[in-house]
N, C-alpha and C positions, 0 to 999 in steps of 0.2 A: 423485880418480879417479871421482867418483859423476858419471852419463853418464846422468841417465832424459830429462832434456830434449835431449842433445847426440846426434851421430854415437855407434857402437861396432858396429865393424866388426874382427871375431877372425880370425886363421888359426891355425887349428888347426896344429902343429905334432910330431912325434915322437921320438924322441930320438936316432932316427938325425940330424933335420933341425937339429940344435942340443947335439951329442955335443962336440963341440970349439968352441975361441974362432975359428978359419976358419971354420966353419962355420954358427957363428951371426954371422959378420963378412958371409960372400956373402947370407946366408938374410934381413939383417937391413936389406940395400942394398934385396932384390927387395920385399922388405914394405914395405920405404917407399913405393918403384915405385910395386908395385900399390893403394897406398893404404890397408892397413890401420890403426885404430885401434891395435889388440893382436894379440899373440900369445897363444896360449894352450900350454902347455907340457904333453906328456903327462907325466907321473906323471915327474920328477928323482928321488925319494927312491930307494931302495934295492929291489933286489928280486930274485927268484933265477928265477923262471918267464919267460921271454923270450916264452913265447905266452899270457901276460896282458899284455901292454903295458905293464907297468908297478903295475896294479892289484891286485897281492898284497904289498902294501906289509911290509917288516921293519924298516927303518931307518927314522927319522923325523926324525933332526937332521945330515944331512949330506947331498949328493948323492950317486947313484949312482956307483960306480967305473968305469963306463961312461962317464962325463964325466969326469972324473981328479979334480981333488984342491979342495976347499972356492972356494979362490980363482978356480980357471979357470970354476966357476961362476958367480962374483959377475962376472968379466969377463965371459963369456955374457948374462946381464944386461944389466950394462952396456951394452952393442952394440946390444941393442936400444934402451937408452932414449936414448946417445948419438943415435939414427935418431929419435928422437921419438913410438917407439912404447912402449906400456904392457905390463906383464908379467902377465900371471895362469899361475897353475899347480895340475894337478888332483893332489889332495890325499886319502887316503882316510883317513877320521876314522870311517868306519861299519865297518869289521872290519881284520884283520889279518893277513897268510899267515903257514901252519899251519908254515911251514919253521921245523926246531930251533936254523937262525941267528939266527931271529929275536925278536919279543915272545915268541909263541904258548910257555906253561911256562917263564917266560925262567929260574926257579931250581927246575927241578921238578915245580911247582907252578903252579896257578893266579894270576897276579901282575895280568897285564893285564884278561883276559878273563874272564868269567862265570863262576865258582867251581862249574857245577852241569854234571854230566854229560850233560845233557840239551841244556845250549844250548852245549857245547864246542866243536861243528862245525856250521857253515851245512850245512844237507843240498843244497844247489843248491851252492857254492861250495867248495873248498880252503881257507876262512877260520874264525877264529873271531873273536867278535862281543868288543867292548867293554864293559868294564865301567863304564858311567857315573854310575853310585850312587856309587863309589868317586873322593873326593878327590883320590887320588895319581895315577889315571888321567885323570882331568879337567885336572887340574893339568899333567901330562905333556902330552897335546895339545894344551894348549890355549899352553902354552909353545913346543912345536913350530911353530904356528903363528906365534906373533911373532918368533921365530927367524928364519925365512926372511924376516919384514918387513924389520926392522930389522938382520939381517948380510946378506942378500943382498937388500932393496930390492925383495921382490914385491910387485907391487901390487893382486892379487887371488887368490883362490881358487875354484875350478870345485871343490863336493864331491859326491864319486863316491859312488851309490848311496844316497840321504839316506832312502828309504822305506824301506831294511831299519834305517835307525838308527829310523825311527818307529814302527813295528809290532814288537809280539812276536812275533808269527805271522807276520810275513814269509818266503813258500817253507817254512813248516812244516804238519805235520800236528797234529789234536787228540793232544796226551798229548807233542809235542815240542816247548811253549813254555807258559810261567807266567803265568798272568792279574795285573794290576797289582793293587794294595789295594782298585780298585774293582772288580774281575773284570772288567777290559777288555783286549782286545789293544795298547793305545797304550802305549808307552814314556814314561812323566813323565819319565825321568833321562833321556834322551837328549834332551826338551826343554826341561831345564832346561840340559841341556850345554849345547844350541843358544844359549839367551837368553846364556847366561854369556860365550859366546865373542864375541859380538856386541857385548855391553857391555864387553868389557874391547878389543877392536878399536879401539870408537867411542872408547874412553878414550885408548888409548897410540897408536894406530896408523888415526889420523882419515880418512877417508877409503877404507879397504880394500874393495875390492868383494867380495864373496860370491856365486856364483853355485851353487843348487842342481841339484844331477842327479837330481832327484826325479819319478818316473815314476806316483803312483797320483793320487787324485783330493784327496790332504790338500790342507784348507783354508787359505787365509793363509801360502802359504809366505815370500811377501816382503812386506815392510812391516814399518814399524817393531814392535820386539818392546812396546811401550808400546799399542799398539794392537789386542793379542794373536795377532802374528804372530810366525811364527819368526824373523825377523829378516832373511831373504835380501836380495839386492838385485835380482836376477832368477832365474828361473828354467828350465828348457829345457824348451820346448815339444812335449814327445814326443808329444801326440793331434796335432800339427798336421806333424808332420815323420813316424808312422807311415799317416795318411790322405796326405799327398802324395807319399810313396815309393809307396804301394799303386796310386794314381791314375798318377802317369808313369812305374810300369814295364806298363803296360795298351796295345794294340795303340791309336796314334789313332782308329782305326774304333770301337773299345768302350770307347772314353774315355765317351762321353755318359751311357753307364748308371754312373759313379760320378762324373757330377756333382758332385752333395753333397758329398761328402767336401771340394770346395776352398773350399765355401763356410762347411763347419761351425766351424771354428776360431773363427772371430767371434764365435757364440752365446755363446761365455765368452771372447772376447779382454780384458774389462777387468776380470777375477776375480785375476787377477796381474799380473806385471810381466814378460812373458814375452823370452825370447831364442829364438829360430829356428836351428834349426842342423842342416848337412849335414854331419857329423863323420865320422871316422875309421870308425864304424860304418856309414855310408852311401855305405862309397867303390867299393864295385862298382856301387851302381844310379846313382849320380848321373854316374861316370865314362863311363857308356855301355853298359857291359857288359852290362846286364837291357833297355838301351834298346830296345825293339821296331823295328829296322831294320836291313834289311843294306849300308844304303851311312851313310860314317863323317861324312857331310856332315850328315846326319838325325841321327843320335847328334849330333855335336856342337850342332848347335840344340837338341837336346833339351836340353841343359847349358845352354846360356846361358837357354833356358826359364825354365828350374829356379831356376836364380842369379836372375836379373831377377825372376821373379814373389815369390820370397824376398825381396829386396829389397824390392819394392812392398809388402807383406804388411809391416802393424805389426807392429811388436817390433823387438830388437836382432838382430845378422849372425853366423853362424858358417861359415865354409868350412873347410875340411882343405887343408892344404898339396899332399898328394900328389894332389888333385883339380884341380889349376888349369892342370898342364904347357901343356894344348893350347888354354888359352882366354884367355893369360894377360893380351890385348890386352883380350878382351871385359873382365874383371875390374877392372882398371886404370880402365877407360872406364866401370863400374859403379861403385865404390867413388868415382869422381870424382862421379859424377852423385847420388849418396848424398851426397856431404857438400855441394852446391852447393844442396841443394833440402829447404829448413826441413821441406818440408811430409811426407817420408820419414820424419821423427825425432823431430819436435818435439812432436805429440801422438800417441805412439805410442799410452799408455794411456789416452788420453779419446776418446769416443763421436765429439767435434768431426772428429776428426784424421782420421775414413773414413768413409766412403756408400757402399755398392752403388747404382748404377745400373741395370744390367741382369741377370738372374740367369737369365733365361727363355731363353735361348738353347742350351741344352744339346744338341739336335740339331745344329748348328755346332760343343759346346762349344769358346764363345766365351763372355766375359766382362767385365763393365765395371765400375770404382768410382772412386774420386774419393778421392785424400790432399787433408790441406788442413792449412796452417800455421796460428800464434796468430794473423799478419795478415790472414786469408783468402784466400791466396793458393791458388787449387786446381792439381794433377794429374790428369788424367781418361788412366785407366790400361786399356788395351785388350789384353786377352791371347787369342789364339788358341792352341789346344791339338791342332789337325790340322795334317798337312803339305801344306793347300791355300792355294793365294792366292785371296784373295777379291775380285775386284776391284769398283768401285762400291759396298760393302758399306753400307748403312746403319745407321746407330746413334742409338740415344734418344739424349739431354742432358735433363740439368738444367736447362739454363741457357742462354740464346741468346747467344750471343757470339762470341768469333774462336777457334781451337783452332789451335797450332801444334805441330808435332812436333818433341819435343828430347831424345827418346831412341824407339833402333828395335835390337833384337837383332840383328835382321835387316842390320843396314849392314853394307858389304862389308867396309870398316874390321877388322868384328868373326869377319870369313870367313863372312857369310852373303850374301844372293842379290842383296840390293840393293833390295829391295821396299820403298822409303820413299814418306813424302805430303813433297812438296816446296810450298811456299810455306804461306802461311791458311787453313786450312779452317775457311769461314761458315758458320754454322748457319740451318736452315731453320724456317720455319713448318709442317713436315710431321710431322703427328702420329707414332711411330712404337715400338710396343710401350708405352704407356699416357703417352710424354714428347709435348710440345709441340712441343718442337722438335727437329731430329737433324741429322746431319751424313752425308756419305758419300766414304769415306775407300777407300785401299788397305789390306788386312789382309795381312798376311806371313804365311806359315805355320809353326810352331811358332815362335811369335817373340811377345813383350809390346813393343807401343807407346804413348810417353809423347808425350801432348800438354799442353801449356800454355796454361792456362783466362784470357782476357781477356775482360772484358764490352765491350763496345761503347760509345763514347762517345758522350753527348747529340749531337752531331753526326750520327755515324752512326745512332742511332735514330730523330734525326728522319729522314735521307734513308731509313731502310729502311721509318719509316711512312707519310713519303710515295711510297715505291713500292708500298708496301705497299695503300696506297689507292690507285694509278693503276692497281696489278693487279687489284684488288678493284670498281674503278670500270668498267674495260676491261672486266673478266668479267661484273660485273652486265648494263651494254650488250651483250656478247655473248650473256649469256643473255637476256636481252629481246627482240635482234634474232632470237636463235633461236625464245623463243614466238612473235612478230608472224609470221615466216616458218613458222611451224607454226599459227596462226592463219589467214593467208594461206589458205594451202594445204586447211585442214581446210574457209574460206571456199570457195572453190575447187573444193571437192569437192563442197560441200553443194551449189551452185550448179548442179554437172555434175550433180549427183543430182535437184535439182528441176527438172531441164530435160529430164531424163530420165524422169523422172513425169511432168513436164507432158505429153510427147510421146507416153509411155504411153499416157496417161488420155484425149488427143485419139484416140489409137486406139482406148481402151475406148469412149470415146464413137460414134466412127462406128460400132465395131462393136454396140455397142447401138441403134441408129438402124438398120442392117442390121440387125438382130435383130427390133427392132420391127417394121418392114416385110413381113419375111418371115414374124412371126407374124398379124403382121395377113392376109397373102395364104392363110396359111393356116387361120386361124380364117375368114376368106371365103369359101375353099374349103370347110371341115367347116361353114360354114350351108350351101354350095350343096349341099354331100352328103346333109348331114341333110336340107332342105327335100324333095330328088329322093327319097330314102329315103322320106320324110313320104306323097308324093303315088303311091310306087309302092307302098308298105305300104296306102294309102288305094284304091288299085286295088284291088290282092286283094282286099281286104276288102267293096267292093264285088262284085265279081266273087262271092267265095263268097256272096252274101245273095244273087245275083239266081238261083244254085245252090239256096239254100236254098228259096227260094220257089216253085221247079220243085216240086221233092220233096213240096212241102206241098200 
């Protein structure tokens, strides 16, 4: 069953959906249909609360009376894997409901659970905690576990709540939980449980999947227990499924300001071995319900949204059965296009398997990255998160080559609008957001489009470099002709300009020659004046002596 290189695609299932052998006979046709890997089975075992789903476990070696009697179980099983699909079922091995049918004082006394008044009761839960120090309790679970292997053929386990088995202090306060021999809050016997159970799996029961429901930030939950990991096989990705619950229950319009959030998950996507999951917990926001619109055509894109870019997004699939009624085409057409394309699965957990492209687009929020298989074969993944169509839209690349479209949310097929690229879209030499090259496509609105990455063949790269130079050759000549013709022209000018000075300057010259003349007739004039002046001042002057000489 171990799936880190293959498809695993789950539906989540409840025990209304798999209560009887009809039931899980119709439920086990449509999961073929729709293409699931697995099911995953809420909580079979035993339990008295009908509004914990399952998760106040009492019984731990027989199914619930809800399903009727050992056998009709084992056929419920059955059904599925006659259909080709795999069994896991969630399992609670981190506490126990407090009902007096059940563990919880099974003779009075503290038998199962922690011997100390202090950790009797989870102060957050109806439950009391395990006592994993103790042999007969380890021993017990860990029995129970191969029980269900080996009489009814499961072939994995989802365990509920794994960070309250890790922590002391898990939902407690100071003075309501016991520090370990090192005065720490970590649970050593619940990780020793953990290693135990995984080595006796590997031992009798080869192959078992483990999947943790572990919510805080412990390290190494999956990986081999030899490598100082708890042993899981994956994990459920709750920072990456509580940031994109947050993100698409948000009006499109104020999607941009929580950007981030779609792109954080990756900062630590290769710290585990993660699975993605829309479960039973998420079935009001994913269904539409919290979706920000009041026409149900918008909600529904929002879901296949949601599905598609989960899909696209490394890691392994979880959907909820009661989630699919209205999309069941899209699904089908999802889960087909998941196992048809290496490049979804194959390196979930290596660095090779994803690229962000574009991240800068968040006023759009619009987004791009690139899946890529062990053969390098790429996916270049374009997700729009508004309910506009973009038309002409242009996009960076990596990589010059052909892009075709082979998955659109949007096809009508899936009840969306129709807004596909029909035939090759060639990439350009148009620089665009820091890429060489780009492309310009139709964008759908709230809808993820998959195009399929071909590099161009020596053939066509020589024809695209020799167009490449004839446009390059054309342009240089155009701009050439354009300086010679602004050369021209500026010639042209200067010309009108020194013909226009020259013309000037003939004028400044005449009129300096007029100037000359006319100073000259008037410097002529001011001798003749002065001279007449000279000879009439030379009167008087005579005149007054010939006066003087009277006098005398």
């Amino acid at each position: 069953c171990k799936r880190e290189n293959k498809t695993l695609s789950i539906c989540e299932l409840s025990i209304d959906d798999y209560k009887d052998v009809k039931s899980a006979k119709d439920n086990a046709k449509k999961i073929k249909e729709l293409g699931f890997d697995f099911v995953e089975l809420m909580p079979p075992c035993e339990y008295v609360n009908n509004n914990t789903s399952g998760y106040e476990t009492i019984g731990y070696f027989a199914p619930s009376s809800r399903i009727g009697q050992p056998v009709d179980f084992m056929n419920i099983v059955n059904e599925f894997h006659k259909n080709g699909i795999g069994v896991l079922m969630d399992i609670n091995l981190a506490f126990m409901g407090k009902d007096k049918t059940g563990l919880s004082e099974f003779d009075g006394a503290y038998v199962y659970e922690i011997a100390d008044a202090r950790l009797d009761k989870h102060p957050e839960l109806n439950t009391a905690e395990f006592d994993y120090a103790s042999p007969q309790v380890r021993q017990f679970l860990i029995s129970s576990v191969l029980m269900w292997v080996e009489k009814y053929h499961i072939d994995g386990f989802r365990i509920d709540e794994v960070a309250s088995m890790l922590y002391l202090d898990y939902g407690r306060q100071p003075g309501e939980w016991i520090p370990n021999i090192y005065g720490e809050n970590i649970n050593l016997a619940a990780i020793d449980f953990l290693h135990t159970l995984r080595a006796v799996l590997d031992k009798k029961c080869v192959g078992t999947i483990l999947v943790a429901e572990e919510s805080s930030a412990w390290p190494k939950v999956t990986g081999s227990v030899k490598n100082g990991c708890l042993g899981f096989d994956y994990k459920w990705n709750y920072g990456w499924k509580n940031n994109f619950i947050s993100f698409m229950e948000k009006d499109p319009l104020f999607r941009k300001g929580e950007y981030g959030k779609l792109t954080y998950s990756m900062l630590y996507n290769y710290s585990e071995n993660y699975m993605l999951m829309l479960s039973h917990e998420e079935f009001n926001s994913i269904k539409g319900d919290k979706m920000p619109s009041a026409k149900k055509e918008d909600k529904l894109a929002n879901v296949r949204l949601a599905y598609a870019f989960m899909y696209m997004h490394p890691g392994k699939k979880l959907l909820n059965m009661s989630q699919l009624s209205e999309v069941e085409a899209f699904v089908k057409g999802l889960n087909e296009f998941y196992k048809n394309n290496d490049a979804l699965f194959e390196l979930d957990y290596e660095p090779d398997g994803f690229e962000w492209v574009d991240t800068s687009l968040a006023e759009e929020t619009v987004m791009t990255f690139i899946r890529r298989d062990s053969a390098g074969k790429e996916l270049f993944v374009v997700a729009n998160f508004t309910p506009v169509v973009r038309e002409e839209y242009r996009l960076g690349v990596s990589k010059a080559g052909k892009y075709t479209e082979v998955f659109n949310s949007d096809s009508i097929s899936f009840g969306g609008q129709g807004n596909i690229n029909e035939g090759v879209v060639k990439s350009e030499r148009v620089e665009f957001n820091g890429k060489d090259e780009s492309i310009v496509i139709t964008l759908p609105p709230l809808a993820i489009t998959v195009f399929e990455y071909e590099p161009y063949t020596l053939i066509e790269l020589e024809e695209i470099q020799i167009r490449h130079e004839a446009t390059m050759a054309k342009r240089k000549a155009e701009e050439e002709s354009h300086i010679a013709q602004e050369l021209k022209l500026k010639a042209e000018e200067e010309a009108r300009q020194a013909q226009e000075a020259a013309k000037l300057a003939q004028e400044a010259a005449l009129a300096a020659v007029k100037a000359k003349e006319s100073a000259e007739k008037k410097a002529l004039l001011a001798q003749k004046a002065s001279i007449k002046i000279e000879q009439e001042m030379q009167k008087k002057l005579e005149k007054l002596a010939k006066l003087k000489q009277k006098e005398e």
